[in-house]
C-alpha positions in Angstrom: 0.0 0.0 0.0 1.7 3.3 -0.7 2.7 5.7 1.7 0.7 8.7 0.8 -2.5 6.3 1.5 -1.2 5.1 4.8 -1.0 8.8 5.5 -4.9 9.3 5.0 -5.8 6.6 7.0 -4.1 7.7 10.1 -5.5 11.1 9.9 -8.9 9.7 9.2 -8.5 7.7 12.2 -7.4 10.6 14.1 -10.2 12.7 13.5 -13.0 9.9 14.0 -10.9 9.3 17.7 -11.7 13.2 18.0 -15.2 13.0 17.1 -16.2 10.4 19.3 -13.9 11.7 22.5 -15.9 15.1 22.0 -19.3 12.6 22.3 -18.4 11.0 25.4 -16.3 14.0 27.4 -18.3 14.7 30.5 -20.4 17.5 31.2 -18.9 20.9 32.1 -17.7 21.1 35.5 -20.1 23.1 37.7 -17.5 25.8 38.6 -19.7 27.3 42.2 -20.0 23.8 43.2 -16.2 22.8 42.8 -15.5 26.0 44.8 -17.7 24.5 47.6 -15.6 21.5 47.5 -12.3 23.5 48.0 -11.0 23.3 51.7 -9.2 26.3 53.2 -10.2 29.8 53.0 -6.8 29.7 50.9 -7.7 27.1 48.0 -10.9 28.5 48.1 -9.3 32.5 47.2 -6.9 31.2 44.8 -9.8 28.7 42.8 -12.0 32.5 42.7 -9.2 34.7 41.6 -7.8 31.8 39.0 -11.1 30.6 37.1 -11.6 32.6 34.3 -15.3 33.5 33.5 -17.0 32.3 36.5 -20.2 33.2 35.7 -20.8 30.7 32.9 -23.4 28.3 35.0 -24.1 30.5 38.0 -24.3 34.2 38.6 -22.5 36.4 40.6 -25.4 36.5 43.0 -25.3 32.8 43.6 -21.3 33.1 44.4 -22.3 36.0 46.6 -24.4 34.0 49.0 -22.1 31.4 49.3 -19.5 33.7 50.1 -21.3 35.9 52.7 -21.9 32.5 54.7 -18.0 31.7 54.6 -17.2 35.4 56.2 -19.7 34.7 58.4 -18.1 31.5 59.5 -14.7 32.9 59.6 -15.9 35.9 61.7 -17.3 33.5 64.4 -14.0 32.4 64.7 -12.2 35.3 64.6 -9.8 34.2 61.5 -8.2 37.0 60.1 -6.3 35.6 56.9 -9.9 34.2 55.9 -11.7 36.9 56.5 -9.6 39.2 54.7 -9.7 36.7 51.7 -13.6 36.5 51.6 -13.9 39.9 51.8 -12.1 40.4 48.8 -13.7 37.8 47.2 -16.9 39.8 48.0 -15.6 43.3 46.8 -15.0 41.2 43.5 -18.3 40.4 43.1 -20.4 43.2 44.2 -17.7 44.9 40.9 -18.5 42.6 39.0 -22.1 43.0 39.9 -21.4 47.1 39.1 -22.2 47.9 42.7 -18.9 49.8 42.7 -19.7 51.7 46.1 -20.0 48.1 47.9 -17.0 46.9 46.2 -14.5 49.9 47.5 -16.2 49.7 51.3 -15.6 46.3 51.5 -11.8 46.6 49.7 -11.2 49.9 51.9 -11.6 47.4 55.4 -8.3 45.4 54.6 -5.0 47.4 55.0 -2.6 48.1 52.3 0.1 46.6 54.0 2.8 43.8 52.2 3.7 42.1 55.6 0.1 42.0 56.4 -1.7 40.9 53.5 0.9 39.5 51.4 2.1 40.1 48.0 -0.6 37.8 46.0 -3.4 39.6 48.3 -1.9 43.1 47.9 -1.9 43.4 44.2 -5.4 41.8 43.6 -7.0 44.4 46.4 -5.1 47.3 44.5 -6.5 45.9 41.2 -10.1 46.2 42.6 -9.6 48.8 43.6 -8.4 50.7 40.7 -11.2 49.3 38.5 -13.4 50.6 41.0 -12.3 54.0 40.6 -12.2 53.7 37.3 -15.7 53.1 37.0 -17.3 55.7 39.3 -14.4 58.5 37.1 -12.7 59.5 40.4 -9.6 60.3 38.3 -7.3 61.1 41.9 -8.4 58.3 43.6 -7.2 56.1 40.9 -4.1 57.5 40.5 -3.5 57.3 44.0 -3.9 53.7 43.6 -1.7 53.0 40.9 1.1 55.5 42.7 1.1 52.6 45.4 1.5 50.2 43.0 4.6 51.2 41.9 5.7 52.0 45.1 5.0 47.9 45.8 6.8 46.8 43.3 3.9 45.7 40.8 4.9 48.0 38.1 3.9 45.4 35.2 0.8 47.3 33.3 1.1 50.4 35.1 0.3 53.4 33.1 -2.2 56.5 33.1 -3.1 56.6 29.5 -6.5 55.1 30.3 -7.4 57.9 32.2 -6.8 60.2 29.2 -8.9 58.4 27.3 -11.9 58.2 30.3 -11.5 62.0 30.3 -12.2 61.6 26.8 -8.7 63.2 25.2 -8.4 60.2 23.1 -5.2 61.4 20.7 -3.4 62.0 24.0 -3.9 58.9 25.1 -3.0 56.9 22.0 -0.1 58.6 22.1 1.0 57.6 25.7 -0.1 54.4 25.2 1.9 53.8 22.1 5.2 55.3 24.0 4.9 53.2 27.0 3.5 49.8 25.5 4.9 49.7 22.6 8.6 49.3 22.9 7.4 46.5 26.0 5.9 44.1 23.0 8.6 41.6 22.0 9.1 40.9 17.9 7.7 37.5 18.5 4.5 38.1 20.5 1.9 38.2 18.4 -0.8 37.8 21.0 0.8 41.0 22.5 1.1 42.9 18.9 -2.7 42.2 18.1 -4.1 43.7 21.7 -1.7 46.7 20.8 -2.8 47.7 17.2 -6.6 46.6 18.5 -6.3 49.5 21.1 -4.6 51.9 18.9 -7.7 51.2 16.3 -10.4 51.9 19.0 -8.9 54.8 19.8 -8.5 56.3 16.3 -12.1 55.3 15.8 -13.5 57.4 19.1 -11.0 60.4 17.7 -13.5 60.1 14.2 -10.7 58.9 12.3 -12.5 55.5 11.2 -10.7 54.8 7.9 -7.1 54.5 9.6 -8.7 53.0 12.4 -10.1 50.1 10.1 -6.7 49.8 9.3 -5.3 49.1 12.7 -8.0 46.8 13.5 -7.5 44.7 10.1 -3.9 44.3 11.2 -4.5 43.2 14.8 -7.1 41.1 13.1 -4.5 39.5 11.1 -2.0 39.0 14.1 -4.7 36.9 16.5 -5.6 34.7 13.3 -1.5 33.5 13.5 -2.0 33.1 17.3 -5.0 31.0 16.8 -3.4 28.7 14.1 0.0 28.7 15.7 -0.3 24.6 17.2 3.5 25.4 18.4 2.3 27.0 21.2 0.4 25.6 24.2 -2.9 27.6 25.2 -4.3 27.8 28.8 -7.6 28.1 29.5 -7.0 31.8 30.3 -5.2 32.1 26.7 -8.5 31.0 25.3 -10.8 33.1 26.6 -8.4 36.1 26.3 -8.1 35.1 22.4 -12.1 34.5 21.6 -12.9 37.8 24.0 -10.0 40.2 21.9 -11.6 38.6 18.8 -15.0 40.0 20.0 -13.6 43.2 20.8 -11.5 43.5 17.1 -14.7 42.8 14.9 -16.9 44.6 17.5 -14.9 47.7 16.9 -14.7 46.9 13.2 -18.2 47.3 13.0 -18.6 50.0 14.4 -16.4 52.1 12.2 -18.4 50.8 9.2 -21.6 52.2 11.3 -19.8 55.5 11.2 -19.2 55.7 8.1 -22.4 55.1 7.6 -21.3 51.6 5.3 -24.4 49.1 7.1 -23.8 46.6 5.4 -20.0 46.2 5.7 -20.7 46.9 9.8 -22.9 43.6 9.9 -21.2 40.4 9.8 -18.5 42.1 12.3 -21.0 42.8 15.1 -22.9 39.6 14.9 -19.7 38.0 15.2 -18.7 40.2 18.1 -22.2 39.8 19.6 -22.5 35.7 19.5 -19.1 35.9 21.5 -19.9 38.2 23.7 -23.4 37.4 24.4 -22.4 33.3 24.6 -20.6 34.4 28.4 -22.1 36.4 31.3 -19.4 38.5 32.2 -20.2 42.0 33.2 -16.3 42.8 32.0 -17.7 43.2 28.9 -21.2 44.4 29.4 -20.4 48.5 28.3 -19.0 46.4 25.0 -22.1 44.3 24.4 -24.8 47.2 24.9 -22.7 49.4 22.7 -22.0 46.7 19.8 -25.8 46.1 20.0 -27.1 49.5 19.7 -24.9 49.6 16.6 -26.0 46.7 15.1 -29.6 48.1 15.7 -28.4 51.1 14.2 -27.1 49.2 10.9 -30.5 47.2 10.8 -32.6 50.4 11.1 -30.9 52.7 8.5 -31.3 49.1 6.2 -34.9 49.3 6.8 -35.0 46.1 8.3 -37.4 47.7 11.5 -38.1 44.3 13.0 -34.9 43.0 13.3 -33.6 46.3 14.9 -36.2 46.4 17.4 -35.1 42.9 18.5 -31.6 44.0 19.3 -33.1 46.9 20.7 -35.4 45.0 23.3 -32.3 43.0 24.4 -30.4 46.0 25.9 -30.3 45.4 29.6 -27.8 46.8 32.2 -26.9 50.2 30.7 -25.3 52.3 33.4 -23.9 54.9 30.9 -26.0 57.9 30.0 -24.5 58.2 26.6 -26.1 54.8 25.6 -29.4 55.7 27.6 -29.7 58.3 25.3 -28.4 57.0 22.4 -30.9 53.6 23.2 -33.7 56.2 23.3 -32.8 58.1 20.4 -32.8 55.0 18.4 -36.5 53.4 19.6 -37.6 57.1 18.7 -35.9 56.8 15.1 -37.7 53.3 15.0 -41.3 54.5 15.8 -40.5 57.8 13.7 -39.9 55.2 11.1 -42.8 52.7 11.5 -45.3 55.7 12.0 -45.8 55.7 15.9 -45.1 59.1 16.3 -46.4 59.9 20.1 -44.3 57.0 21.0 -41.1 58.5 19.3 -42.2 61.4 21.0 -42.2 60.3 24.6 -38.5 58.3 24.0 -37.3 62.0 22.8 -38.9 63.8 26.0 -36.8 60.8 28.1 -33.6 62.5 26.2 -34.8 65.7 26.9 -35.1 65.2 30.6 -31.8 63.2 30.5 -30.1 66.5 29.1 -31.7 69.0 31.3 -30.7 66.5 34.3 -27.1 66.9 32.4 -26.8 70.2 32.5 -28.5 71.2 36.2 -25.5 69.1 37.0 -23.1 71.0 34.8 -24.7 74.8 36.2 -23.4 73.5 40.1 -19.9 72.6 38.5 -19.6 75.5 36.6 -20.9 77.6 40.0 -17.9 76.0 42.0 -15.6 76.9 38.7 -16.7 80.4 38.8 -16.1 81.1 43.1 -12.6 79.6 42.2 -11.4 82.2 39.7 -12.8 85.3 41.9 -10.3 83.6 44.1 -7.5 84.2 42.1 -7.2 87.6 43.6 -7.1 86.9 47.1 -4.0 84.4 45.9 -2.2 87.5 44.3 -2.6 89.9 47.4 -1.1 87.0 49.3 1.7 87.1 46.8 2.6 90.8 47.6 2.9 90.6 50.9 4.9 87.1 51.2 7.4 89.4 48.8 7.0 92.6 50.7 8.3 90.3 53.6 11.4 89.3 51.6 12.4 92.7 51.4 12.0 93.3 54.8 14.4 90.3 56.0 17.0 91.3 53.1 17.1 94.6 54.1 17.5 93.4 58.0 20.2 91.3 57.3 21.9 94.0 55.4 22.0 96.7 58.6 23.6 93.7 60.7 26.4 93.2 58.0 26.9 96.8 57.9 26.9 97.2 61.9 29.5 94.5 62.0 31.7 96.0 59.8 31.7 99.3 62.4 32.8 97.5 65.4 36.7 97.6 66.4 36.5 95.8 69.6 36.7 92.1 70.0 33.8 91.8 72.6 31.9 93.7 70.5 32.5 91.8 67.0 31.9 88.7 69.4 28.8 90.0 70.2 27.6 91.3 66.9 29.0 88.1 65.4 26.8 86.3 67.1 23.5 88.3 66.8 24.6 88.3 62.9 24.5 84.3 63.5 21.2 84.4 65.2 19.9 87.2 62.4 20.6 85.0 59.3 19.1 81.9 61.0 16.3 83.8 61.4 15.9 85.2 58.4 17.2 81.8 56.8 13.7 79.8 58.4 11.8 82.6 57.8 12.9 82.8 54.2 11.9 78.6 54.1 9.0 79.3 55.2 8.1 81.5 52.9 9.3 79.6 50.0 6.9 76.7 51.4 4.1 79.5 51.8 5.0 81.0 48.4 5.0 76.6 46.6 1.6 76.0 48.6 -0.4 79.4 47.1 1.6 78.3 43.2 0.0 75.3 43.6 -3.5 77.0 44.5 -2.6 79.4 41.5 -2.4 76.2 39.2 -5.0 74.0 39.9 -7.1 77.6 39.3 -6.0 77.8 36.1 -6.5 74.0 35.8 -10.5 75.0 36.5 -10.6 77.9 34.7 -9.2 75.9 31.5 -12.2 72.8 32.9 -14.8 76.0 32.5 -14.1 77.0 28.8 -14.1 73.8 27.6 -17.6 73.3 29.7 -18.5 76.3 28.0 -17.6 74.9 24.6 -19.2 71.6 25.2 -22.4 73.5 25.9 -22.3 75.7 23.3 -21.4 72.3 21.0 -24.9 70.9 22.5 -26.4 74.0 21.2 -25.9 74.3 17.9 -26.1 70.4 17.7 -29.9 71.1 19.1 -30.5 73.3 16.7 -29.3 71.2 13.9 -31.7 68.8 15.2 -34.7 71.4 15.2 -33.8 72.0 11.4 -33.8 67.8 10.9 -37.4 68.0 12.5 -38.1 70.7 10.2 -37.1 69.0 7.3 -39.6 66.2 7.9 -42.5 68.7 8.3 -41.7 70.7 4.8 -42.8 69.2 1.3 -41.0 71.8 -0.7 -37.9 70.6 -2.2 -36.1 74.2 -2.2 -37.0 74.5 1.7 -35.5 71.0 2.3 -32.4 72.0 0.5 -32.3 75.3 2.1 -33.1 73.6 5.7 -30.0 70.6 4.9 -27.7 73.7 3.5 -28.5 75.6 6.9 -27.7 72.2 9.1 -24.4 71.7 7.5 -23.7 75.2 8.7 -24.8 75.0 12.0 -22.9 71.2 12.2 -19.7 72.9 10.9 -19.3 75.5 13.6 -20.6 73.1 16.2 -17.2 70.9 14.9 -15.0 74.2 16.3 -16.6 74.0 19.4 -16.4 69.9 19.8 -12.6 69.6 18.6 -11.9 73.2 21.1 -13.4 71.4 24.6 -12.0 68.3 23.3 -8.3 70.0 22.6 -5.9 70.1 25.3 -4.9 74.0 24.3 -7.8 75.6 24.3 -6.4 78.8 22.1 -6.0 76.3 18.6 -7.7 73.8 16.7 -5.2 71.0 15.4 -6.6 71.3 11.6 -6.6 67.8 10.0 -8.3 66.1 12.5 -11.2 69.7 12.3 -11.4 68.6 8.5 -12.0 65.1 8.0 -14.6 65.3 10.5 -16.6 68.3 8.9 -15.9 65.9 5.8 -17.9 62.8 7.6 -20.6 65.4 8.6 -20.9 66.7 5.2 -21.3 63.0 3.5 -23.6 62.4 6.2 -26.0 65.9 4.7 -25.2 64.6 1.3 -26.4 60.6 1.5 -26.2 60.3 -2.4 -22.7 61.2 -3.3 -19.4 62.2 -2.0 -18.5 58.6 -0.9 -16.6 57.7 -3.8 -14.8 60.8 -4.2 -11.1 60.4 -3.3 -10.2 63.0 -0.8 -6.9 64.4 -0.1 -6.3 66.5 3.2 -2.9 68.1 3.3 -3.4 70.1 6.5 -1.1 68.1 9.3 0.7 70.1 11.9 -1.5 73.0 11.2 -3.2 75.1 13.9 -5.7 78.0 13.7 -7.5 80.3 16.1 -11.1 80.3 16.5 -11.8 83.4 14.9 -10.2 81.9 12.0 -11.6 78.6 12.0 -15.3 79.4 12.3 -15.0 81.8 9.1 -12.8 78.5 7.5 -14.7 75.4 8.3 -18.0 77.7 7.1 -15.8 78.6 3.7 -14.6 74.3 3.4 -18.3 73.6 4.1 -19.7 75.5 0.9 -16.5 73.9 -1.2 -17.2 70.5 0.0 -21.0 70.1 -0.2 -21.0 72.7 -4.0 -18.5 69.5 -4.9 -20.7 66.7 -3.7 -24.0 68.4 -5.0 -22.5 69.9 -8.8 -19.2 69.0 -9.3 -20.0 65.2 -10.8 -23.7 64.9 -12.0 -23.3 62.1 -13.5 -20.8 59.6 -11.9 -18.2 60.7 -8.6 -16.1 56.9 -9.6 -12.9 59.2 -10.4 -13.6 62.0 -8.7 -10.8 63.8 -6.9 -10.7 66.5 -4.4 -7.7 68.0 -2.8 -7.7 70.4 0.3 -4.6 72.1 1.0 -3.8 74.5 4.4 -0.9 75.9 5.6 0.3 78.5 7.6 4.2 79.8 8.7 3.9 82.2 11.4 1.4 85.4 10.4 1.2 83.9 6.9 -1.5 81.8 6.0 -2.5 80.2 2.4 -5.4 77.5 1.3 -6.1 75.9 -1.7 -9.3 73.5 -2.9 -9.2 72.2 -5.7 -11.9 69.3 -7.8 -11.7 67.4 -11.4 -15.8 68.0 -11.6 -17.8 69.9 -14.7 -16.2 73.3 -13.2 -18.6 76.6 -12.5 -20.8 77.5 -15.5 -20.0 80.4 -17.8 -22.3 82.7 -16.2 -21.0 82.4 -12.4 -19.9 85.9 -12.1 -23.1 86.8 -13.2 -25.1 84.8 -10.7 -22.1 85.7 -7.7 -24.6 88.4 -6.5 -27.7 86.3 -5.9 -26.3 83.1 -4.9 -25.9 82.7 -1.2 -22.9 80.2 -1.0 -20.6 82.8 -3.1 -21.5 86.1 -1.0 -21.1 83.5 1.9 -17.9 82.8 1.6 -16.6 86.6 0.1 -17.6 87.6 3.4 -16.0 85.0 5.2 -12.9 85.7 3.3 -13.2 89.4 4.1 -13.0 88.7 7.8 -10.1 86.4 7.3 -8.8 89.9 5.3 -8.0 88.4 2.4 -10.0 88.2 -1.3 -11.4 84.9 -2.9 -9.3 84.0 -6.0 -11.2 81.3 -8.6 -9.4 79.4 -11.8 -12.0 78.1 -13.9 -9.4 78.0 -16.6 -8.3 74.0 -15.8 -9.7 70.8 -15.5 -12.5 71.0 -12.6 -12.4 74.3 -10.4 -9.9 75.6 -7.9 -10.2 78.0 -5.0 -7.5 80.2 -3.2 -6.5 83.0 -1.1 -3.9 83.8 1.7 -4.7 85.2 4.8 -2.8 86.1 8.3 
């Protein structure tokens, strides 16, 4: 028999042995009851802490019953080590349960002490208690906690560019992330490359940038499909859960950059794989990720028009303890009855919002209140400042009449004497001068975290006025659904592109670390996205190129320039190919070296007809932007004489 057929046969074999292990393998182990089984307070903590997803058979309230009884137990008989370890096992699970108040109480009774607790103990109460924090946004209590992590020794995973992205400055905090992760990954750790380009896509993708974040994704896509067909390498149970719940999280996010981009179809398949995983394993770890995956698949299935379907996946949302997916859950059901002609239903989900927002922003008025009594402050701080100065001058000009009255004396006794009291003088004036310096470091840092407020109040100031002109964009939406006239609908969308262009200054300044500039190329391809989004029938085809990096502009220069892009943009999408946008090209271009300024936009459409400079005077988009380019001082320069159209001028 030849050896190529003996090779058959033995795989054949092999995989029939498979089959029929996998139909007599015993049930799955009933993970609560083996922990019942465990002995010592000890097994029992280390079986908890060392089972991955424990909740597969039981919930977390079923472990939490069990456990209370243990405590019990170990309080009657005073133990310490086991009451410490089942109150930790409790903290877990009231977090995993998201009563994060419980959890910290009951992790706040152990001490944070190595010789007490022990190593093992130590990091898993710090752990809890940083994801605690981390939850409930208490920034400084969080950092506190990781600061005493280092300080024990547990430095591995340590950084703070999560809590730049919780404070929603998500550039920043790709960028930390990317400098202190990056050079940790090893060449051959795939496993470790595919987590790091999955975070780096998410966070492009909550920046708006959703085409490079696709990217990122694809490629830690790509990395975790070698690490699942690598057979070299030995998986753990833990490896296998990691592996399936990163694969969740890669086509989850995947999905919902198609959703942003407004391609439904694309976003599918990716969040109904996400979904099965996620929804296939209780684990409140991932609950955020599950609600927001469903509401976009929703989403998807809603703009398809397939309304059943989306109010499935709508009915399933349970748990949301986020008020951005409250509202963006009720803003969808209202979409869906808008749609299926319930309108006093859509109505009532878009009062909930309403009260939501007002709820929002009483909340907002009392921070901005405590904001406002902290700058009128500031003055107090700089009275203080002239006096602890007008002090210094005193003790200098003491210690200079002692030098000069010791440079008088002739007799010994006397310079004795005066040496002395010159001693005592410039101690004095040496501990008064320290204390000072530690009066004039405590009112500095007063001064900065002021200026640390007043910076937290204009960018709530921006964010509200943001929500304003985003409300009124949404008035003009309602509008357009109660007007039948086609030049009032165009009129109403031209007006909401507008309104949605300025509101981009305000979102991008609140979101900015320096409030004074807006970093450019980021401002444009998002008015881009919200100008496709006006335009549904074209512009998605069009191949845009954005040559604006490392440019920066004031406000009062880029409200006049994303209104002047807006007309450029949307004239292209609406005129500029009538009959097919397959090769259509458009090229922004923005720079500016100190007080000089110059932008250029340019298309390969039909070009402006013959007559424009005939019709300049009555159409509103070309007085529009002469006037915007008079308050950048500068005049509007056309070339109709090439291929397409282009626009320029330079400004200061």
């Amino acid at each position: 028999m030849p050896k190529q057929t003996n090779f058959f046969i033995v795989i054949a074999l092999f995989s029939f042995g498979c089959v029929l292990a996998q139909d007599i393998a015993p049930q799955e182990t009933d993970l609560l009851e083996a922990f019942r089984n465990v002995e010592s307070s000890a097994e029992k903590f280390d079986f908890f802490f060392e089972t991955p997803n424990r909740y597969t058979q039981d919930s977390a309230y079923d472990w939490l019953d069990d456990v209370k009884v243990y405590l019990n137990s170990a309080e009657k008989i005073n133990d310490s080590n086991a009451i410490r370890q089942y109150k930790l096992i409790k903290a877990q699970l009231y977090y995993d349960l998201g009563d994060y108040n419980k959890s910290i109480a009951f992790a706040k009774e152990l001490p944070k002490n190595k010789d007490t607790l022990g190593l093992k103990v130590l990091e898993i109460l710090l752990n809890i208690l940083d994801e605690n924090y981390s939850q409930l946004n208490m920034f400084d209590e969080q950092i506190k906690v990781r600061e005493e992590k280092i300080e024990s020794g547990f430095t591995k995973g340590v950084a703070f560019y999560d809590i730049y992205e919780k404070m929603g400055l998500y550039r920043r905090a790709m960028n930390k992330y990317v400098q202190t992760v990056g050079p940790t990954i090893a060449d051959n750790d795939d496993l470790g490359k595919a987590i790091h380009h999955n975070k780096i896509g998410n966070y492009l993708r909550l920046d708006k940038s959703e085409p490079t974040a696709i990217a990122e994704l694809n490629k830690a896509s790509g990395y975790l499909k070698v690490v699942i067909n690598d057979i070299t390498k030995q998986k753990t149970e833990n490896d296998l859960f990691e592996i399936e719940f990163l694969n969740a999280e890669i086509e989850g996010n995947i999905g919902k950059c198609y959703v942003a981009l407004k391609q439904y179809k694309e976003a599918l398949p990716h969040l109904q794989t996400s979904l099965k995983i996620f929804e296939e394993f209780d684990n409140s770890k991932y609950n955020s990720q599950l609600v927001d995956n469903t509401l976009n698949f929703a989403n998807a299935h809603l703009q398809l028009g397939n309304y059943k379907t989306a109010k499935q996946n709508l009915d399933k949302v349970t748990g949301i303890k986020d008020v951005r997916q409250e509202l963006k859950l009720n803003k969808l059901l209202a979409s869906y009855y808008d749609k299926t002609d319930s309108f006093k239903t859509a109505i009532n989900f878009y009062r909930r919002n309403e009260r939501i927002l007002d709820s929002l922003k009483a909340n907002e008025q009392s921070i901005l209140k405590q904001q406002l009594v902290a700058i009128v402050g500031t003055s107090e701080l700089e009275d203080s400042r002239r006096l602890v100065n007008e002090q210094k001058s005193a003790n200098e000009k003491f210690r200079n009449e002692l030098q000069q009255q010791n440079e008088r004396t002739n007799l010994v006794i006397i310079s004795l004497i005066f040496t002395l009291l010159g001693f005592a003088g410039l101690v004095y004036a040496y501990l008064k001068s320290i204390k000072n310096q530690r009066l004039i470091a405590q009112q500095k840092h007063i001064i900065e975290d002021s200026l640390k407020e007043k910076d937290s109040l204009l960018k709530e100031i921006h964010h509200r006025v943001k929500n304003n002109l985003q409300m009124v964009s949404s008035l003009l939406s309602l509008q357009t659904k109660n007007t039948r006239s086609k030049a009032a609908i165009a009129a109403l969308e031209e007006g909401k592109s507008r309104v949605k262009a300025m509101a981009l200054i305000h979102q991008k300044l609140y979101q900015n670390e320096d409030l004074s500039v807006i970093e450019m190329q980021g401002y444009i391809e998002s008015l881009i996205n919200s100008v496709q989004s006006v335009y549904k029938k074209g512009g998605h085809n069009i191949s845009i190129t954005i040559d604006a990096e490392g440019t920066e502009l004031d406000i009062d220069r880029a409200i006049p320039f994303g209104l002047i892009l807006n007309e450029l943009v949307s004239n292209s999408f609406k005129y500029a190919f009538p009959e097919s946008d397959e090769n259509g090209k458009i090229y922004i271009h923005l720079r500016k070296n100190g007080d000089q300024g110059y932008f250029e936009y340019t298309d390969n459409g039909v070009g402006l007809p013959d007559d424009t400079d005939e019709r300049a005077n009555s159409s509103m988009g070309i007085r529009l932007m002469n006037r915007l380019v008079n308050q950048l001082q500068s005049k509007l320069n056309v070339d109709k004489t090439g291929e397409g159209v282009r626009f320029w001028f330079n400004f200061n």
